[in-house]
DSSP file (Angstrom, degrees, kcal/mol; ACC not computed):
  #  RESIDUE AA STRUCTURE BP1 BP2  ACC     N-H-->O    O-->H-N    N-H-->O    O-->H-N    TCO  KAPPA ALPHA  PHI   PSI    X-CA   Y-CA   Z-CA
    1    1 A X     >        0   0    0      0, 0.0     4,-2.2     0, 0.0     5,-0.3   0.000 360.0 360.0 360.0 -67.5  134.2  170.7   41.2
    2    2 A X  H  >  +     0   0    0      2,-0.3     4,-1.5     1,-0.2     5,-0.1   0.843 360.0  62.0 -34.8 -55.8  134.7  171.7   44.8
    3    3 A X  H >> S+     0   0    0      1,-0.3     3,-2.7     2,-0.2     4,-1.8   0.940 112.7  46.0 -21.6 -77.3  130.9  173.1   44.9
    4    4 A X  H 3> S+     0   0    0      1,-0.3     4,-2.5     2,-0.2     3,-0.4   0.802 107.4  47.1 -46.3 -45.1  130.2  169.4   44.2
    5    5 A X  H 3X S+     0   0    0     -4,-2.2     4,-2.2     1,-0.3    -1,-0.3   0.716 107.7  56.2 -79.3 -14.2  132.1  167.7   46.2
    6    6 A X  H <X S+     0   0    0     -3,-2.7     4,-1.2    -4,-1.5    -1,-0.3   0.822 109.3  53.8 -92.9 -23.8  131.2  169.7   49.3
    7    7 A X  H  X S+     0   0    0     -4,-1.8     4,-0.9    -3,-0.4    -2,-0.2   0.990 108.3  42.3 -10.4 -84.7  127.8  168.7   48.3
    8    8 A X  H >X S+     0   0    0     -4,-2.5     4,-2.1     2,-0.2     3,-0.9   0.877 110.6  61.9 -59.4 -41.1  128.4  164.9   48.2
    9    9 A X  H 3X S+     0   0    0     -4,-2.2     4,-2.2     2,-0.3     5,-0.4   0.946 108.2  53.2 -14.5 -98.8  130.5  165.4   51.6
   10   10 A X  H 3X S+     0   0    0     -4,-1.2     4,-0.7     1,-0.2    -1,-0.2   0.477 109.3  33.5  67.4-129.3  127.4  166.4   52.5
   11   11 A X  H XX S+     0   0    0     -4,-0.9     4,-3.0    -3,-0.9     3,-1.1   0.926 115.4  61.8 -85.4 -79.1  125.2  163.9   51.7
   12   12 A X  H 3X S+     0   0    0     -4,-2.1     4,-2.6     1,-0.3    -2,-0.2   0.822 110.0  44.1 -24.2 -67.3  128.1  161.3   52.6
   13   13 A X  H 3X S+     0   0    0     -4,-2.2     4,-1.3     2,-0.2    -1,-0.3   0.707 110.7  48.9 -60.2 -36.8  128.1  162.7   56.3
   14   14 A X  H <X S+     0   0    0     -3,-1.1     4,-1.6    -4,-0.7    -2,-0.3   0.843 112.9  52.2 -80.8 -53.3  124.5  162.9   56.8
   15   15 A X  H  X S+     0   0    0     -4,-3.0     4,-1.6     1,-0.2    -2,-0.2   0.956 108.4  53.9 -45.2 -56.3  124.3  159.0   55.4
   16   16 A X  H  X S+     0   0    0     -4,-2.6     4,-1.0     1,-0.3    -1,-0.2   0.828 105.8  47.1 -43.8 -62.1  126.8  158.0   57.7
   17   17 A X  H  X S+     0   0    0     -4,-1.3     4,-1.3     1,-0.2     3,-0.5   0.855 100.6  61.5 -69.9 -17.2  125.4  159.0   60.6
   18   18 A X  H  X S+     0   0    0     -4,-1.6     4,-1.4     1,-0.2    -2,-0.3   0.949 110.7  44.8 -71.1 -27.3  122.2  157.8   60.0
   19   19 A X  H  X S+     0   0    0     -4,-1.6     4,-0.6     2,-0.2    -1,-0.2   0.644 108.3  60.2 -79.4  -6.7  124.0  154.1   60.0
   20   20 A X  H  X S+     0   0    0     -4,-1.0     4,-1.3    -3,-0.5     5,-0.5   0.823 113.3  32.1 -68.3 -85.5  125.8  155.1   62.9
   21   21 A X  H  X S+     0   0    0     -4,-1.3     4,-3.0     2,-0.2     5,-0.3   0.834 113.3  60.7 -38.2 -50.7  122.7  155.6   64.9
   22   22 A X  H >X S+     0   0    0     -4,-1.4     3,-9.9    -5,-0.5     4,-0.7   0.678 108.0  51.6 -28.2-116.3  120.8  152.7   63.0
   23   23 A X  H 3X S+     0   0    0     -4,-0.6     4,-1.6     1,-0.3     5,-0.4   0.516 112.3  42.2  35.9 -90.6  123.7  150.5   64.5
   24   24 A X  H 3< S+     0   0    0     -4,-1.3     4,-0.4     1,-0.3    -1,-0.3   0.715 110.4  53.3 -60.4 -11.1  123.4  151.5   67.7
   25   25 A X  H XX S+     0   0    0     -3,-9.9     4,-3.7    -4,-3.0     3,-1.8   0.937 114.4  44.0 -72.4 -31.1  119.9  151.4   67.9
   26   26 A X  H 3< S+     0   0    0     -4,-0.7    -1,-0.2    -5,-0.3    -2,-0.2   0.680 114.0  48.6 -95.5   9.6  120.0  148.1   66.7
   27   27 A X  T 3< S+     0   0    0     -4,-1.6    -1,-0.2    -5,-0.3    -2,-0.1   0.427 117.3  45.0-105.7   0.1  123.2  147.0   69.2
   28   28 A X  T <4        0   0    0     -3,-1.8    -2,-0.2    -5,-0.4    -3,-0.1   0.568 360.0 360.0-106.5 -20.9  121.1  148.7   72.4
   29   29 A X     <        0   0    0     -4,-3.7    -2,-0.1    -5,-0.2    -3,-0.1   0.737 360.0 360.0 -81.4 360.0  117.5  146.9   71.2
């Protein structure tokens, strides 16, 4: 269970920022 879940962390963290930066690209264009 832990394996996984530091997997989906992850995966979770790496999504995240990509909507952070998304965001911002799309609140500096």
């Amino acid at each position: 269970k832990s394996k996984i879940n530091d997997r989906e962390r992850l995966e979770m963290k790496k999504y995240c920022n990509h909507d952070r930066k998304h965001t911002m690209h799309k609140e500096t264009r």
